[in-house]
Backbone as CSV, one residue per row, in Angstrom:
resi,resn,N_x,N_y,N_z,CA_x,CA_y,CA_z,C_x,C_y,C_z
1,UNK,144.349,218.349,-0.669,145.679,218.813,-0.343,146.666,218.103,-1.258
2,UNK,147.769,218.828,-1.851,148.735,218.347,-2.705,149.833,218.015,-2.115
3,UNK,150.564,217.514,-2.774,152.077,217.291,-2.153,153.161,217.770,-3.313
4,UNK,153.825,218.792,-2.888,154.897,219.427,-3.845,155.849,219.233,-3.811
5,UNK,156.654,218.962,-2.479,157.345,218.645,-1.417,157.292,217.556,-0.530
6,UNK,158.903,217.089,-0.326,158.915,215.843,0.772,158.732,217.060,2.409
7,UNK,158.544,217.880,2.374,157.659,218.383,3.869,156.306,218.480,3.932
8,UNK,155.642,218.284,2.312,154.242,218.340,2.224,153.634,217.350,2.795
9,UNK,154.548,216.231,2.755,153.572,214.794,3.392,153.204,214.835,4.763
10,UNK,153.897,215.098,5.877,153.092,215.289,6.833,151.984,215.896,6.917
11,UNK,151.855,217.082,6.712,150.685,217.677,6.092,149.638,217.211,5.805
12,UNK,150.199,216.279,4.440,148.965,215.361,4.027,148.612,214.394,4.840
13,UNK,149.698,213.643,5.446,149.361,212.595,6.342,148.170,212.676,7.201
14,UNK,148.446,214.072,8.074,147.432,214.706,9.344,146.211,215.029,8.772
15,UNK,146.579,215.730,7.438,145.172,217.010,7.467,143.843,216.083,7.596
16,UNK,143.619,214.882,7.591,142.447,214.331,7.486,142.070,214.095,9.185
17,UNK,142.685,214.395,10.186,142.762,214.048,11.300,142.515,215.805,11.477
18,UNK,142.967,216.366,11.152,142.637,218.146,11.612,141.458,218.466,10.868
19,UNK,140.930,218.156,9.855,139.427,218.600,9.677,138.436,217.304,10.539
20,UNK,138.920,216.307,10.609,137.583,215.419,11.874,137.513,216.319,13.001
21,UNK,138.871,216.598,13.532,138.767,217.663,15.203,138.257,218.848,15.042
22,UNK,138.524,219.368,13.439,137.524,220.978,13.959,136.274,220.907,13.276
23,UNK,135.930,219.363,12.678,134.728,219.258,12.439,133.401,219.510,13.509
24,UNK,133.566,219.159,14.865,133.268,219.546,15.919,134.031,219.070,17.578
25,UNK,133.127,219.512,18.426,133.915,219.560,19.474,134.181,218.471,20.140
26,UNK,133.172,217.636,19.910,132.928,216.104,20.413,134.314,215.374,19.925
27,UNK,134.693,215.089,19.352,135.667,214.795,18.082,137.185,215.192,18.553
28,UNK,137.468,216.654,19.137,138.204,216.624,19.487,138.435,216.655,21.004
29,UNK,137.345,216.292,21.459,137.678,215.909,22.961,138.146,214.692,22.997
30,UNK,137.388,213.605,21.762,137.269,212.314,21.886,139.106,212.215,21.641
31,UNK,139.663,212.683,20.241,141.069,213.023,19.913,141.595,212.884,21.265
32,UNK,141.702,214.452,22.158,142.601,214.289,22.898,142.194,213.326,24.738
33,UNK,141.278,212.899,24.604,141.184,212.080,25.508,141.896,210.677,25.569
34,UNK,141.891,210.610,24.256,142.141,209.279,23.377,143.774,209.130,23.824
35,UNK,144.372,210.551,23.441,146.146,210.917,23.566,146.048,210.848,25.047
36,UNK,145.397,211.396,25.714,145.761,211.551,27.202,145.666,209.930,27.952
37,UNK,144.792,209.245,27.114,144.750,207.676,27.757,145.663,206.956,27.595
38,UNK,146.468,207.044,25.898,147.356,206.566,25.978,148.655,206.608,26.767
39,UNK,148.968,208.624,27.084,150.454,208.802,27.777,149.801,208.107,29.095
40,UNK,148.635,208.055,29.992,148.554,207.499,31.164,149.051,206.101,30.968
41,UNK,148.405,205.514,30.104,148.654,204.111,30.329,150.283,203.714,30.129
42,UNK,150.805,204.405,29.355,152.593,204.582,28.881,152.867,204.733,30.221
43,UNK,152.854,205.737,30.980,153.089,206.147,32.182,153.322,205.062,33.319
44,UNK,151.891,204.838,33.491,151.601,203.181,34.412,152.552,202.408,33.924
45,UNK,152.542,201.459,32.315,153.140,200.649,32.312,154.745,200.909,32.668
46,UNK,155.031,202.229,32.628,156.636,202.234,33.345,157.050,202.185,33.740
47,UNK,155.971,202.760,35.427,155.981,202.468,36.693,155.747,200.811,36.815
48,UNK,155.286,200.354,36.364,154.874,199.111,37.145,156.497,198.173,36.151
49,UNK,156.795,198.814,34.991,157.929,197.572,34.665,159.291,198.327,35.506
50,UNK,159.073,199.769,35.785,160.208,200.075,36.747,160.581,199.235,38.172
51,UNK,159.496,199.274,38.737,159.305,198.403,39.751,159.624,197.223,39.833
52,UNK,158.956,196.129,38.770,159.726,194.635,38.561,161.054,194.793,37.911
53,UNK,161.675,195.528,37.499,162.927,195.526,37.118,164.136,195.629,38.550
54,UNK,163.399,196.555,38.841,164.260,196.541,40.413,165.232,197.975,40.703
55,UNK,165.533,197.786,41.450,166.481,199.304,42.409,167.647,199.683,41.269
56,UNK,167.907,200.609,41.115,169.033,200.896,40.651,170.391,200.598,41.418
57,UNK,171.118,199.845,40.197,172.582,199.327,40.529,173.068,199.565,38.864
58,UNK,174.001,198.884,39.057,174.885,198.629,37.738,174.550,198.009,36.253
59,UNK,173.464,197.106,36.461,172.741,196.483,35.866,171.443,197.443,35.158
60,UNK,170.536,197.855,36.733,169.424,198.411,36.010,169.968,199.772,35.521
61,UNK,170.901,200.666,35.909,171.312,201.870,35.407,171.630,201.839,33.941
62,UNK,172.110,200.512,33.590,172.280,200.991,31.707,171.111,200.621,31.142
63,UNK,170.066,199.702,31.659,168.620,199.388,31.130,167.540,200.871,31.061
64,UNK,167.675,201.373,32.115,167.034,202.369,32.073,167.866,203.654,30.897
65,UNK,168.790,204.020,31.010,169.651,204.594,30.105,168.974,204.393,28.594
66,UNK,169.267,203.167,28.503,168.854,202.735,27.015,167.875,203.021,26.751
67,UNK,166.365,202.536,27.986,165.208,202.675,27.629,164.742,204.433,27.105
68,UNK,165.663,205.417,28.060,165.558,206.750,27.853,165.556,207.039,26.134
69,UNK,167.010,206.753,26.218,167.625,206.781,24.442,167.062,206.635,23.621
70,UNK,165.686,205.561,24.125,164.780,204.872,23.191,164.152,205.779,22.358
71,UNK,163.747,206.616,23.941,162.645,207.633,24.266,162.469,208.242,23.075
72,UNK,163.759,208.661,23.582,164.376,210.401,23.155,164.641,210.662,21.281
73,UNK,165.424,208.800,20.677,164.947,208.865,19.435,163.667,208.678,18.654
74,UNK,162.557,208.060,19.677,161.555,208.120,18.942,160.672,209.673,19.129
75,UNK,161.115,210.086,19.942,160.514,211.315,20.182,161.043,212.414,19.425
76,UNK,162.731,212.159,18.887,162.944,212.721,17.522,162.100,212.502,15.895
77,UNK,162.294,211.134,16.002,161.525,210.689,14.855,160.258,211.349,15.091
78,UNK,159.015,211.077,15.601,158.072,212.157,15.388,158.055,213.162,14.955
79,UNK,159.164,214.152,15.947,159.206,215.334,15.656,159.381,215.719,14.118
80,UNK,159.985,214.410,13.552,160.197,214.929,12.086,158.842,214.720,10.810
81,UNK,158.012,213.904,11.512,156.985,213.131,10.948,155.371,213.746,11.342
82,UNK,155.373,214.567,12.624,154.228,215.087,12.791,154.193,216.761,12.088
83,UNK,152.489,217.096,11.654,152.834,218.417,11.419,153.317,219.821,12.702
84,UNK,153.649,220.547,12.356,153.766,221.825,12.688,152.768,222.895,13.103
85,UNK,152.120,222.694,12.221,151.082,224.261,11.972,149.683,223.997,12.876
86,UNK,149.428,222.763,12.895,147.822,223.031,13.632,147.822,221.259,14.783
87,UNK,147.172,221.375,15.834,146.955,220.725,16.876,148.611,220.632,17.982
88,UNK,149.037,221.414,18.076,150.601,221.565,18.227,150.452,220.509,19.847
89,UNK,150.262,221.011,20.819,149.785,220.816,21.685,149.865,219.328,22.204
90,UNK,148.477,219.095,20.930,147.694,217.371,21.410,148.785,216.503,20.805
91,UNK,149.647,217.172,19.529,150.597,216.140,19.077,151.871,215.935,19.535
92,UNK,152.319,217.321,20.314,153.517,217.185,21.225,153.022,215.821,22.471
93,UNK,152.618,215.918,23.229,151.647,215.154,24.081,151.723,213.541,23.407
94,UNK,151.013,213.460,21.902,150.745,211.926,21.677,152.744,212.306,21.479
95,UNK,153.594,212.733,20.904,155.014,212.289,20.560,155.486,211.619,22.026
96,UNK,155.166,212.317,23.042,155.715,211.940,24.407,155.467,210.631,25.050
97,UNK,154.117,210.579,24.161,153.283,209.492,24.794,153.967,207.993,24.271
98,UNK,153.896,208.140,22.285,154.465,207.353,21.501,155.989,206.993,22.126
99,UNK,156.939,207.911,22.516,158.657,207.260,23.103,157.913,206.931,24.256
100,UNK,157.568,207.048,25.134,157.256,205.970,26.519,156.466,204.875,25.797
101,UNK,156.064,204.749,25.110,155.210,203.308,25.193,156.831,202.575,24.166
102,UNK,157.258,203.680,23.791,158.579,202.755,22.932,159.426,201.880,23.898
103,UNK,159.386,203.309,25.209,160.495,202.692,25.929,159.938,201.503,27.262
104,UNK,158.716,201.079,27.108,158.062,200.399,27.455,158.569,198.796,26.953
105,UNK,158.462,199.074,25.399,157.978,197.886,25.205,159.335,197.374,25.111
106,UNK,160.512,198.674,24.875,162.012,198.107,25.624,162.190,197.218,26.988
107,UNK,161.779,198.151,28.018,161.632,197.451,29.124,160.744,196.187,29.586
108,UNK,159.984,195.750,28.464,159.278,194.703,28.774,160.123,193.494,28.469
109,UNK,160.354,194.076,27.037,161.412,192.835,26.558,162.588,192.620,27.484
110,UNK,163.240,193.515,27.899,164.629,192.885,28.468,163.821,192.887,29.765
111,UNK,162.325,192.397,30.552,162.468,191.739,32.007,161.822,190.893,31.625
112,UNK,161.356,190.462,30.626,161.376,189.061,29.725,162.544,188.198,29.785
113,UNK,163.263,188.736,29.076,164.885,187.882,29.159,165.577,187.738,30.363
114,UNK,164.989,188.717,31.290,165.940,188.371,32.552,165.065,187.534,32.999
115,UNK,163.928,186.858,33.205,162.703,185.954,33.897,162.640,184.706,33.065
C-alpha cells in the first residue's frame, strides 16, 4: 500500500491489522474480543473511580465534566486517525473504548491529588 496523500496514512497505518482479521476467523474474534475487553475494563474502571470520587456536588460536577471533555476529544482525535472503509464497527467500539480509558486515567489522577 502507498501513500499519496496525508489521508493515505491511516490506511496504511491499519491495513496490516485488516489483512491479519480477514486472514481468518480466529484472528478476528481474537481482534474484537481483545476491543470488547478493553471497553469492559474502561467501563469498570469508571465505575469503580466514580464511586471513590463521590456523589455529585459542586466539586465532583466539574471533575466529571472535564473527564467527559476528555472523552469526547479523544474520541475526536481517533475519529480523525482511524480508517473509514473496512472494520467500521470494531473500530468505532475500540475509539469509545480508547476516550474512557482517557477519561479514566483523568479521573485517577485527580483522586490521587485529592488522597
Amino acid at each position: 500500500m502507498k501513500i499519496h496523500s496525508l489521508s493515505d496514512i491511516p490506511a496504511w497505518l491499519f491495513y496490516p491489522l485488516k489483512t491479519w482479521t480477514d486472514s481468518s476467523y480466529n484472528h478476528y474474534n481474537l481482534f474484537l474480543s481483545l476491543v470488547m475487553i478493553e471497553v469492559l475494563f474502561a467501563l469498570g474502571a469508571w465505575l469503580y473511580l466514580y464511586k471513590k470520587i463521590g456523589k455529585s456536588d459542586e466539586r465532583t460536577d466539574r471533575i466529571y465534566l472535564r473527564a467527559t471533555w476528555l472523552c469526547f476529544v479523544v474520541v475526536i482525535v481517533c475519529e480523525s486517525i482511524f480508517p473509514t472503509e473496512y472494520l467500521l464497527k470494531q473500530f468505532e467500539v475500540l475509539k469509545y473504548g480508547i476516550g474512557m480509558l482517557a477519561a479514566d486515567i483523568y479521573l485517577f489522577v485527580i483522586y490521587r491529588k485529592s488522597n
